[in-house]
PQR file of N, CA, C, O and H, with PARSE charges and radii, in Angstrom:
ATOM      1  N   UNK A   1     104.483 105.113  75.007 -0.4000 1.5000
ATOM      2  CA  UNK A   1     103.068 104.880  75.066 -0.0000 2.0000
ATOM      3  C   UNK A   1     102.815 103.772  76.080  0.5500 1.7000
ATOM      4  O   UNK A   1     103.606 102.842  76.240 -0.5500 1.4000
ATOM      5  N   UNK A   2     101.680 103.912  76.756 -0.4000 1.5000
ATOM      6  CA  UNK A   2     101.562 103.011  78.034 -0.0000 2.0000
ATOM      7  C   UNK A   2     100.702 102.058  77.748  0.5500 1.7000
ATOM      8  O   UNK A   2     100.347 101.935  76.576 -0.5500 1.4000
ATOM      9  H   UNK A   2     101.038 104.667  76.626  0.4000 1.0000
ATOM     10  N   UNK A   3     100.214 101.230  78.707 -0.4000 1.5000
ATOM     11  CA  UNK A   3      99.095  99.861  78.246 -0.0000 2.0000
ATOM     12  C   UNK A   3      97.905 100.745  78.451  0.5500 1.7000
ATOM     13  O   UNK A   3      96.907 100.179  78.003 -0.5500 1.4000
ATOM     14  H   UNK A   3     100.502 101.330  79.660  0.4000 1.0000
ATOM     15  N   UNK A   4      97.731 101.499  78.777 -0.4000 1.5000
ATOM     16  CA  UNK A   4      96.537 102.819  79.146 -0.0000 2.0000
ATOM     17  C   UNK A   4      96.267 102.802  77.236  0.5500 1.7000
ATOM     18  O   UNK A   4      95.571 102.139  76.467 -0.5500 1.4000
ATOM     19  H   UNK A   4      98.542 101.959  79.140  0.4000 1.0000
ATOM     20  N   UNK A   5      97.163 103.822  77.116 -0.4000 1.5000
ATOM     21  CA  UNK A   5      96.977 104.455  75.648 -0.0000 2.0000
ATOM     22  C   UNK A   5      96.408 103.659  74.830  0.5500 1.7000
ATOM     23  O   UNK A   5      95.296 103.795  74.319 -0.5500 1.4000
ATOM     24  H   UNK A   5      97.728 104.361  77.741  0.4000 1.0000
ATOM     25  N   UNK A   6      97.372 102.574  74.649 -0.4000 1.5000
ATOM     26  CA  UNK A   6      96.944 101.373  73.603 -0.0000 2.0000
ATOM     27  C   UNK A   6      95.773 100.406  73.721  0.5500 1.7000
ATOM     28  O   UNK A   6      95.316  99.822  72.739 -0.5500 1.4000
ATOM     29  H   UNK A   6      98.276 102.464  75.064  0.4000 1.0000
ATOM     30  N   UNK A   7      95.163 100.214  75.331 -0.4000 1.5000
ATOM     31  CA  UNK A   7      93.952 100.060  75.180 -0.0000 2.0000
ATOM     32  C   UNK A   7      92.825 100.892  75.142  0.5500 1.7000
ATOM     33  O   UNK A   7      91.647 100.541  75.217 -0.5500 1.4000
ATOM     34  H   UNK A   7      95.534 100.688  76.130  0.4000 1.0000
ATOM     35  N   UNK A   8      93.401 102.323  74.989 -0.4000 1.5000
ATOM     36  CA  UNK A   8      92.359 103.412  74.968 -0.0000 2.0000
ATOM     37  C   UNK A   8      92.072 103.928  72.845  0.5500 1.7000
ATOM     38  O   UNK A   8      91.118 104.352  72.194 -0.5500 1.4000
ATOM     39  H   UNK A   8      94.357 102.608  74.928  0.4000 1.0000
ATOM     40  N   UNK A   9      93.333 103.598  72.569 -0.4000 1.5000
ATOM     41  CA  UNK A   9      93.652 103.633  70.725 -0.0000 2.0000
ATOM     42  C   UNK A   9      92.799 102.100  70.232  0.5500 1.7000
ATOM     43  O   UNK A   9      92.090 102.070  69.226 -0.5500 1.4000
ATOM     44  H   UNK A   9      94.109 103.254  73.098  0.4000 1.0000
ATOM     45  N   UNK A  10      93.046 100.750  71.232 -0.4000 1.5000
ATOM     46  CA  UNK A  10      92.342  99.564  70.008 -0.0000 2.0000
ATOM     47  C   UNK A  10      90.741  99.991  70.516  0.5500 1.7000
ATOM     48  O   UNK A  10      89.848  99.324  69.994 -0.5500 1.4000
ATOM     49  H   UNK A  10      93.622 100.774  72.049  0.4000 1.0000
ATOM     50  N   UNK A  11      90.319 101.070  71.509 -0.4000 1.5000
ATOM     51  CA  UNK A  11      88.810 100.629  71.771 -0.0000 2.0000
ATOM     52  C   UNK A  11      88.286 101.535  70.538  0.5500 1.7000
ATOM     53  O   UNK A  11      87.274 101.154  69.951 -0.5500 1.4000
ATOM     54  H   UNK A  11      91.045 101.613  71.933  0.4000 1.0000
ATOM     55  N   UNK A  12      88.923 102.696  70.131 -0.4000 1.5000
ATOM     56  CA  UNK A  12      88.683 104.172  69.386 -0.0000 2.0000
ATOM     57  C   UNK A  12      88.488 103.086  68.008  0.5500 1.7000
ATOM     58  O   UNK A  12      87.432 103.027  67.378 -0.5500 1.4000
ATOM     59  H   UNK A  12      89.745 103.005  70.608  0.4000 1.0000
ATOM     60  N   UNK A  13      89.771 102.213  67.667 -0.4000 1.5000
ATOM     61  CA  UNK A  13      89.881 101.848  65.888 -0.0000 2.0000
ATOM     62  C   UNK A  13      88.996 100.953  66.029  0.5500 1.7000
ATOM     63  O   UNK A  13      88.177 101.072  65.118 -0.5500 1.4000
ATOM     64  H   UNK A  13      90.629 102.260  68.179  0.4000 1.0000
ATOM     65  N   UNK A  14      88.626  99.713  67.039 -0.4000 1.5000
ATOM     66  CA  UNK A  14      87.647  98.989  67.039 -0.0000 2.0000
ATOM     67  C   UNK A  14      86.046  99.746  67.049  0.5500 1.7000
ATOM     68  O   UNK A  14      85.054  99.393  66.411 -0.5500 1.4000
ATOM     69  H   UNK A  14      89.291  99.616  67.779  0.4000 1.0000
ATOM     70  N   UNK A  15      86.196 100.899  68.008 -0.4000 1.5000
ATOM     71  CA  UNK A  15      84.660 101.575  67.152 -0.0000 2.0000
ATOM     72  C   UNK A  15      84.163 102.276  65.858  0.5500 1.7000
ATOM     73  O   UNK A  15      83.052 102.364  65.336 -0.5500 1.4000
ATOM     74  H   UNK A  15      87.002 101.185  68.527  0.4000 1.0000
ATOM     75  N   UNK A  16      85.862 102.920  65.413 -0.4000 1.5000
ATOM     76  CA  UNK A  16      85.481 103.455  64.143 -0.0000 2.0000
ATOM     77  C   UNK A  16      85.370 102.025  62.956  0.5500 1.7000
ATOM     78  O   UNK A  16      84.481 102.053  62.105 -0.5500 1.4000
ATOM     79  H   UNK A  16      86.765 102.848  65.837  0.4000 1.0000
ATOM     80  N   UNK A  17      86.061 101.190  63.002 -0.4000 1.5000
ATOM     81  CA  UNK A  17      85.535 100.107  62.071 -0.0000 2.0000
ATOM     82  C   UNK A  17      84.120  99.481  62.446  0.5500 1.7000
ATOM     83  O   UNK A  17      83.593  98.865  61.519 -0.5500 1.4000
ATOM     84  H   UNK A  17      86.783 101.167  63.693  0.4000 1.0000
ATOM     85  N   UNK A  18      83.435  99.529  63.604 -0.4000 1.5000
ATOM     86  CA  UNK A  18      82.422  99.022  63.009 -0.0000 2.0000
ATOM     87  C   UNK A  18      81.629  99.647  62.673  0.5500 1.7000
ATOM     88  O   UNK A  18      80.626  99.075  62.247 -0.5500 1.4000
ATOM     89  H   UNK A  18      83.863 100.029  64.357  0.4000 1.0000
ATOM     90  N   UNK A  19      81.666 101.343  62.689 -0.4000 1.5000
ATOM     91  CA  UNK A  19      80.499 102.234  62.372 -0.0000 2.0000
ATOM     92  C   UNK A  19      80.991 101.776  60.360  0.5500 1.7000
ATOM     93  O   UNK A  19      80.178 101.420  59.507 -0.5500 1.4000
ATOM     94  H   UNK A  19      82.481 101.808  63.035  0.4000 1.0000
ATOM     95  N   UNK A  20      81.896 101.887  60.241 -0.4000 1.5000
ATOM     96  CA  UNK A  20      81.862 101.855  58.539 -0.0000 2.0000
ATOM     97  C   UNK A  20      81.594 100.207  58.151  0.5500 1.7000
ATOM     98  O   UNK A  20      81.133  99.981  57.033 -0.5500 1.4000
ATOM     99  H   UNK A  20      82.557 102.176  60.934  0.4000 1.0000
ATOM    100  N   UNK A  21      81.811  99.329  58.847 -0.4000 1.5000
ATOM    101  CA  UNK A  21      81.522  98.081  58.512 -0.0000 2.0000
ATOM    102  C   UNK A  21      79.808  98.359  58.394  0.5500 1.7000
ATOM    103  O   UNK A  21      79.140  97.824  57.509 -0.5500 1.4000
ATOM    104  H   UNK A  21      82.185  99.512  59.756  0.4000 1.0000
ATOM    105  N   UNK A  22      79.213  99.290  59.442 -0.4000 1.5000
ATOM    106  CA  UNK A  22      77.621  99.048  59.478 -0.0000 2.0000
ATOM    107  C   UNK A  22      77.444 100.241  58.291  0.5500 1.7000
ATOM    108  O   UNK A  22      76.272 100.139  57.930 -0.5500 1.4000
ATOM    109  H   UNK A  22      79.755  99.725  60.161  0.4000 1.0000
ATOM    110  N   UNK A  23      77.880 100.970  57.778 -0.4000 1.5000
ATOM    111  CA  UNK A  23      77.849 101.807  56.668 -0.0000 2.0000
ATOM    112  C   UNK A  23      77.627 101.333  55.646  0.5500 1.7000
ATOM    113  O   UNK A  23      76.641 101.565  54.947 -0.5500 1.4000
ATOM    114  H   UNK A  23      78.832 101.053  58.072  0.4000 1.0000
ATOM    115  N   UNK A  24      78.765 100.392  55.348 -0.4000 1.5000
ATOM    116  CA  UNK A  24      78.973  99.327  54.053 -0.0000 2.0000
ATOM    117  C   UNK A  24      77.550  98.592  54.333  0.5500 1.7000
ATOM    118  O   UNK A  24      76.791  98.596  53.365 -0.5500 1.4000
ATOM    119  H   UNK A  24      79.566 100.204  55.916  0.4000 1.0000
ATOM    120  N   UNK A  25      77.246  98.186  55.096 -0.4000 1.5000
ATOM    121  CA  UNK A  25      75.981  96.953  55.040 -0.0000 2.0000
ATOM    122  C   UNK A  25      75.322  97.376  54.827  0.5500 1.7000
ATOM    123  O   UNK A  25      74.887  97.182  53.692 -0.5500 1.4000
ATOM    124  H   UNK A  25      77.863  98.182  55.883  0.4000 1.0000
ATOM    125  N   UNK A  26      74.508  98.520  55.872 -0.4000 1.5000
ATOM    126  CA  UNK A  26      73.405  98.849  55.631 -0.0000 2.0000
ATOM    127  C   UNK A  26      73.189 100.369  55.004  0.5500 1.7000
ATOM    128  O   UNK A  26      72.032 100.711  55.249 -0.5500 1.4000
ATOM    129  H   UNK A  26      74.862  98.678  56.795  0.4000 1.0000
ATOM    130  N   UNK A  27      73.763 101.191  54.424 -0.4000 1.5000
ATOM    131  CA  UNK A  27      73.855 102.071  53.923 -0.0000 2.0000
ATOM    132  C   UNK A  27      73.183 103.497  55.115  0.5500 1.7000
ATOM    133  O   UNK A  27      72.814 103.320  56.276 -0.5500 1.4000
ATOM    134  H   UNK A  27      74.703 100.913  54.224  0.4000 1.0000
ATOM    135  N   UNK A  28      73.196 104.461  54.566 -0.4000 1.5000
ATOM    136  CA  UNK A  28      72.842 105.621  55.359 -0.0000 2.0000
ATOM    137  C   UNK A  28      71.765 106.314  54.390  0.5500 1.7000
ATOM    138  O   UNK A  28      71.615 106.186  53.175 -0.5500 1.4000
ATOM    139  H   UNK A  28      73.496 104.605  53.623  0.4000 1.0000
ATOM    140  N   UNK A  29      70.924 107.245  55.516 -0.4000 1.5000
ATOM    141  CA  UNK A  29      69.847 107.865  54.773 -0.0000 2.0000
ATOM    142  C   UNK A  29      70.308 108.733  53.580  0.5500 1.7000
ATOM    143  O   UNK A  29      69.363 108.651  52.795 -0.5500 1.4000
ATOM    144  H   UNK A  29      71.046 107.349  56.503  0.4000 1.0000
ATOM    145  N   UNK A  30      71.089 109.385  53.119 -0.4000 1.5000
ATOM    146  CA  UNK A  30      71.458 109.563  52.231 -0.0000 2.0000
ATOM    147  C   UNK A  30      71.998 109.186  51.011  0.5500 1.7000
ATOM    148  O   UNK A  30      72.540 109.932  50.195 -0.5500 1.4000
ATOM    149  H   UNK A  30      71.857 109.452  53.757  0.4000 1.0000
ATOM    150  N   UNK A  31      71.823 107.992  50.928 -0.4000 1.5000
ATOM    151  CA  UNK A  31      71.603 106.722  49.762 -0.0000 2.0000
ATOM    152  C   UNK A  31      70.258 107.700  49.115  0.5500 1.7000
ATOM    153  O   UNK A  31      70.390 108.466  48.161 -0.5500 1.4000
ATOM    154  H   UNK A  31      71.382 107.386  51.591  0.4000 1.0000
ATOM    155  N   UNK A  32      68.917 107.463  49.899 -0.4000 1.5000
ATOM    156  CA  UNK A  32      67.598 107.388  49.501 -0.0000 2.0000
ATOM    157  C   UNK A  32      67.757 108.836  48.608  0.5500 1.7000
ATOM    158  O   UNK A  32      67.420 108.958  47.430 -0.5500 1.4000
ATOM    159  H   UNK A  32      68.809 106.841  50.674  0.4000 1.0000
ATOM    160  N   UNK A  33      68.144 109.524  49.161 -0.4000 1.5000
ATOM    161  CA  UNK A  33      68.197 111.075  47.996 -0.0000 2.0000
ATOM    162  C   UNK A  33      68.885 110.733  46.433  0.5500 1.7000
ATOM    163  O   UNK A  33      68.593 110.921  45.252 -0.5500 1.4000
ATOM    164  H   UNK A  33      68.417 109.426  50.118  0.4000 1.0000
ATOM    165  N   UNK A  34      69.916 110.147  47.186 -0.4000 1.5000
ATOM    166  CA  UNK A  34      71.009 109.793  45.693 -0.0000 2.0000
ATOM    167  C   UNK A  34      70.405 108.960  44.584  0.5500 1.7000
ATOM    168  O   UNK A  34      70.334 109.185  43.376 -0.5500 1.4000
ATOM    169  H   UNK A  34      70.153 109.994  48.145  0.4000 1.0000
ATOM    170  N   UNK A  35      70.013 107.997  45.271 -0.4000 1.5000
ATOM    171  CA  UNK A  35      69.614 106.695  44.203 -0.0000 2.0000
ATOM    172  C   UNK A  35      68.040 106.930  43.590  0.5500 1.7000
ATOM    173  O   UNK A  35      67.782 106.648  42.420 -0.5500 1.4000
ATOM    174  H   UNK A  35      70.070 107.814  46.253  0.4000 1.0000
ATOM    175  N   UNK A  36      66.963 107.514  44.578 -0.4000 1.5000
ATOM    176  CA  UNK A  36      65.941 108.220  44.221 -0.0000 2.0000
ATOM    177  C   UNK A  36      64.989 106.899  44.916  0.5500 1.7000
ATOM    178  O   UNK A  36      63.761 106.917  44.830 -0.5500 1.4000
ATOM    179  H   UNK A  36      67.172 107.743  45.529  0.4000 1.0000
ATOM    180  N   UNK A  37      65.711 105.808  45.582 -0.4000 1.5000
ATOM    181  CA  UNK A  37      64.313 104.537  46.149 -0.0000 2.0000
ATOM    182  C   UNK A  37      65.121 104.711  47.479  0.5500 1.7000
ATOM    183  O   UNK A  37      66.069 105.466  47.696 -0.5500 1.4000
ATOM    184  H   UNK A  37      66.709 105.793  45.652  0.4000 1.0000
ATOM    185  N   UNK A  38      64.565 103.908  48.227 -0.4000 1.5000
ATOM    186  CA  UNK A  38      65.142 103.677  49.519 -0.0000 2.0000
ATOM    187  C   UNK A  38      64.044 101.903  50.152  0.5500 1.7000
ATOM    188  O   UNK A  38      62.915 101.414  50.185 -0.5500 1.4000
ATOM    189  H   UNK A  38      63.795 103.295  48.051  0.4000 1.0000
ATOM    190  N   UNK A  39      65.703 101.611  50.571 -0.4000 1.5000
ATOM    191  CA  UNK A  39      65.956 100.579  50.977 -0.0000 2.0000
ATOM    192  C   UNK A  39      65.000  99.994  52.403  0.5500 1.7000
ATOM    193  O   UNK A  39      64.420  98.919  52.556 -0.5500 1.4000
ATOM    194  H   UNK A  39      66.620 102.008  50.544  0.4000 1.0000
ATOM    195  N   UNK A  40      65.100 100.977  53.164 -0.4000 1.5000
ATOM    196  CA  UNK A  40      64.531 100.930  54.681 -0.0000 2.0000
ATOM    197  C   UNK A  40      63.008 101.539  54.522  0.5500 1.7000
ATOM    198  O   UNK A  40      62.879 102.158  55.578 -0.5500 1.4000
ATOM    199  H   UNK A  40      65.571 101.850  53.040  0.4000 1.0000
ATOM    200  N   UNK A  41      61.801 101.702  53.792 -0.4000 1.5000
ATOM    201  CA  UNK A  41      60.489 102.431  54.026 -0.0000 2.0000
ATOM    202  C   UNK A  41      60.098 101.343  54.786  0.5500 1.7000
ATOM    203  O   UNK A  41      60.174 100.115  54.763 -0.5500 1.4000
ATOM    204  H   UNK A  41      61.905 101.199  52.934  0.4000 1.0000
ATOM    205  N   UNK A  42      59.470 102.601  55.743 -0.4000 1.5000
ATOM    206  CA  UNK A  42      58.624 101.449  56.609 -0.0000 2.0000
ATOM    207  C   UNK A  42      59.414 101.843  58.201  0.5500 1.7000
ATOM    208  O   UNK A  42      59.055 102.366  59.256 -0.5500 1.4000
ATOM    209  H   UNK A  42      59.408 103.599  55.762  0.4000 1.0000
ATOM    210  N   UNK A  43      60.686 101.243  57.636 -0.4000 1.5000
ATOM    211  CA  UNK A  43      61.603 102.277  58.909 -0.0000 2.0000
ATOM    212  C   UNK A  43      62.093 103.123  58.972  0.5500 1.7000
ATOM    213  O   UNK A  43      62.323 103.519  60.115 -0.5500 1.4000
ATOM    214  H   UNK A  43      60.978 100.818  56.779  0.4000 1.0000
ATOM    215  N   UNK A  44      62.601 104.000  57.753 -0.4000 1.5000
ATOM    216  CA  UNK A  44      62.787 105.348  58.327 -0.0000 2.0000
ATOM    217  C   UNK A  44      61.894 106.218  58.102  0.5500 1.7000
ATOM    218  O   UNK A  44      60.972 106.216  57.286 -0.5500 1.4000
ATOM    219  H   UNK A  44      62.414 103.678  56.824  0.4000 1.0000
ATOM    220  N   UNK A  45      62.395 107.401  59.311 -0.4000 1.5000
ATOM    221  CA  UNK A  45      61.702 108.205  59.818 -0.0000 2.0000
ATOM    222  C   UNK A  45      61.041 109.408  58.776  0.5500 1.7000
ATOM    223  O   UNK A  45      59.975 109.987  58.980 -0.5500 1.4000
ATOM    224  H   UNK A  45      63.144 107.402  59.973  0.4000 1.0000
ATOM    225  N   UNK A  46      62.294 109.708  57.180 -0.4000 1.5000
ATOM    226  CA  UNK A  46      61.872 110.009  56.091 -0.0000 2.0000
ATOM    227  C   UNK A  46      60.119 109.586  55.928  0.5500 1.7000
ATOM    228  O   UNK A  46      59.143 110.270  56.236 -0.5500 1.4000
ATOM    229  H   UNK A  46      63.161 109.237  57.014  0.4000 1.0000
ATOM    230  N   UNK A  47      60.166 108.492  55.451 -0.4000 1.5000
ATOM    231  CA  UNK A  47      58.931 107.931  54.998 -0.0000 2.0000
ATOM    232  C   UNK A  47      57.964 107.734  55.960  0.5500 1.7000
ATOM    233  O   UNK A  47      57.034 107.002  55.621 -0.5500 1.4000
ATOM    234  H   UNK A  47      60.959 107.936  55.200  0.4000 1.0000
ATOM    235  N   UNK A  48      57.939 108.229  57.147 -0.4000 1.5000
ATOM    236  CA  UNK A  48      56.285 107.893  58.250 -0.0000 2.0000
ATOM    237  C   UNK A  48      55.938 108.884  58.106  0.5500 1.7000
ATOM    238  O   UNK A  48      56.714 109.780  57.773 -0.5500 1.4000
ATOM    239  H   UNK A  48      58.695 108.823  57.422  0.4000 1.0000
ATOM    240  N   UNK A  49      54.934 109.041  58.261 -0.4000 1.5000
ATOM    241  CA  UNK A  49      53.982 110.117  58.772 -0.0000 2.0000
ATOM    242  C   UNK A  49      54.557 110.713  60.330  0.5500 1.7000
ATOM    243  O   UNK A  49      54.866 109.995  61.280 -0.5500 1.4000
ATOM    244  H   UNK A  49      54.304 108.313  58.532  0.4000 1.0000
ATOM    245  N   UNK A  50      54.595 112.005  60.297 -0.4000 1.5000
ATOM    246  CA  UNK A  50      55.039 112.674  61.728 -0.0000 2.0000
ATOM    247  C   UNK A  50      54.327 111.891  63.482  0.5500 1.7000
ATOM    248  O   UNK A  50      54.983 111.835  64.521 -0.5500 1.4000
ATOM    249  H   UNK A  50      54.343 112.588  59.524  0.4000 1.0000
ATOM    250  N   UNK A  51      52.831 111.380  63.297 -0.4000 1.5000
ATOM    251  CA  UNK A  51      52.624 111.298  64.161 -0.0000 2.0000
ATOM    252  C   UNK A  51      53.169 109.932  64.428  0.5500 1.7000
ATOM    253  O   UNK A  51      53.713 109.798  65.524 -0.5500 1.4000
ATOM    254  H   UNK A  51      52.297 111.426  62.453  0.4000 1.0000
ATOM    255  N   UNK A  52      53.114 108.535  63.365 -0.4000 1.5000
ATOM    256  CA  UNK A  52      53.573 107.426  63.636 -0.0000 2.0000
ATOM    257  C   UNK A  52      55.601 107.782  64.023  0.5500 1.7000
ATOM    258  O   UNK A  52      56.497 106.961  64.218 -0.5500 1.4000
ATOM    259  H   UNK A  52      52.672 108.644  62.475  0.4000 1.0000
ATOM    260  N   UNK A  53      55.634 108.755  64.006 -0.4000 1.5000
ATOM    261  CA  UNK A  53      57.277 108.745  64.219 -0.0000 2.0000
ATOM    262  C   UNK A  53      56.884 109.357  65.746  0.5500 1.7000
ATOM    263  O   UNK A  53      57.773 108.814  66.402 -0.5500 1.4000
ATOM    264  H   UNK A  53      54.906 109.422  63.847  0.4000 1.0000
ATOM    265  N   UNK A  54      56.376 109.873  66.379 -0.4000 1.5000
ATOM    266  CA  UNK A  54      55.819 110.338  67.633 -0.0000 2.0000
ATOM    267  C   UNK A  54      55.390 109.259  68.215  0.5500 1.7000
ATOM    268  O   UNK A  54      55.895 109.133  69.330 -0.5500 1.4000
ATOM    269  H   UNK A  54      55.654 110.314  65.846  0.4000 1.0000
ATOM    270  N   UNK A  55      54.378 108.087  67.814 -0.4000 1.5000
ATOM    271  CA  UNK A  55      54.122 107.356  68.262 -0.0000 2.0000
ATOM    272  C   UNK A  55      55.217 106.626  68.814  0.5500 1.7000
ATOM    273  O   UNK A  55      55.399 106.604  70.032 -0.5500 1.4000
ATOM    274  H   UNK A  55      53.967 108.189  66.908  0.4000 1.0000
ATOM    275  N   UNK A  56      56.061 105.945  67.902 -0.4000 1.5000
ATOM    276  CA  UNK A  56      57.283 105.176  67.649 -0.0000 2.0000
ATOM    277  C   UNK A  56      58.245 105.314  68.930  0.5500 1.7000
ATOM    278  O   UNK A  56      58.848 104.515  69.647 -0.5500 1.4000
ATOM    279  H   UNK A  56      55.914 105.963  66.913  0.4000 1.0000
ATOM    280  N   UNK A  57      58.076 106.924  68.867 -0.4000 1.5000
ATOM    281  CA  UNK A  57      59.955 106.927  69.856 -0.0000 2.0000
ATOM    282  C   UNK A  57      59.253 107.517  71.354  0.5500 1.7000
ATOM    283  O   UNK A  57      59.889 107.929  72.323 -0.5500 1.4000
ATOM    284  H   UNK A  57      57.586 107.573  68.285  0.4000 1.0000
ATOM    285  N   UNK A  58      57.731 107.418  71.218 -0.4000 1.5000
ATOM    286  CA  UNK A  58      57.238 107.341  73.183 -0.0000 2.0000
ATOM    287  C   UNK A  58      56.681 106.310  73.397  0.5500 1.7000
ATOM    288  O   UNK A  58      55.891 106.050  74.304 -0.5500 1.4000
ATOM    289  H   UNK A  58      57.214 107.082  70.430  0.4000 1.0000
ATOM    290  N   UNK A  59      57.113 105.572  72.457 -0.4000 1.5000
ATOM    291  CA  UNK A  59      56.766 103.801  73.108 -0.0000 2.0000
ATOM    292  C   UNK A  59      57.334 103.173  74.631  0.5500 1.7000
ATOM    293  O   UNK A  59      58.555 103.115  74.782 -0.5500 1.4000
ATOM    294  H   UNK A  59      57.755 105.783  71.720  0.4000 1.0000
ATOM    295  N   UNK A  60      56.637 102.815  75.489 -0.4000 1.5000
ATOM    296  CA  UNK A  60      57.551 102.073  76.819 -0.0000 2.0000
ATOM    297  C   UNK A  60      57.771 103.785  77.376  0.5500 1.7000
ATOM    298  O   UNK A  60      58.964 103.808  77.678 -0.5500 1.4000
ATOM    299  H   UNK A  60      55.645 102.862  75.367  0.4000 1.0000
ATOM    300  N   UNK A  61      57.383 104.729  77.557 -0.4000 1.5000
ATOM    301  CA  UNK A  61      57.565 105.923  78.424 -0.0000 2.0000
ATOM    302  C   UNK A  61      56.376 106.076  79.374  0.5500 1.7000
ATOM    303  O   UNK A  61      56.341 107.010  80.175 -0.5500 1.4000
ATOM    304  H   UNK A  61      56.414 104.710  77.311  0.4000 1.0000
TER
END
């Protein structure tokens, strides 16, 4: 294995740990089904109204 590989393997394990480190913290939309409340209203896209989610993501275009 070359210095290629092994800095191409710590960039892969360094991104898959922080997607589950941000998992653990902040949970995923599928909490809100399970548990029956949700954590994020207000920000997710679940809970807006269609046009404020339209509004939202052509902001700065």
């Amino acid at each position: 294995m070359g210095l290629a590989d092994v800095v191409i393997l710590a960039a892969i394990v360094a991104a898959v740990a922080a997607v589950v480190v941000r998992v653990r913290k902040k949970g995923v939309c599928a909490d809100c089904s399970e548990a029956g409340t949700c954590a994020h209203k207000g920000h997710c896209p679940a809970h807006m109204d269609p046009a404020e989610v339209e509004e939202r993501l052509s902001r700065g275009l």
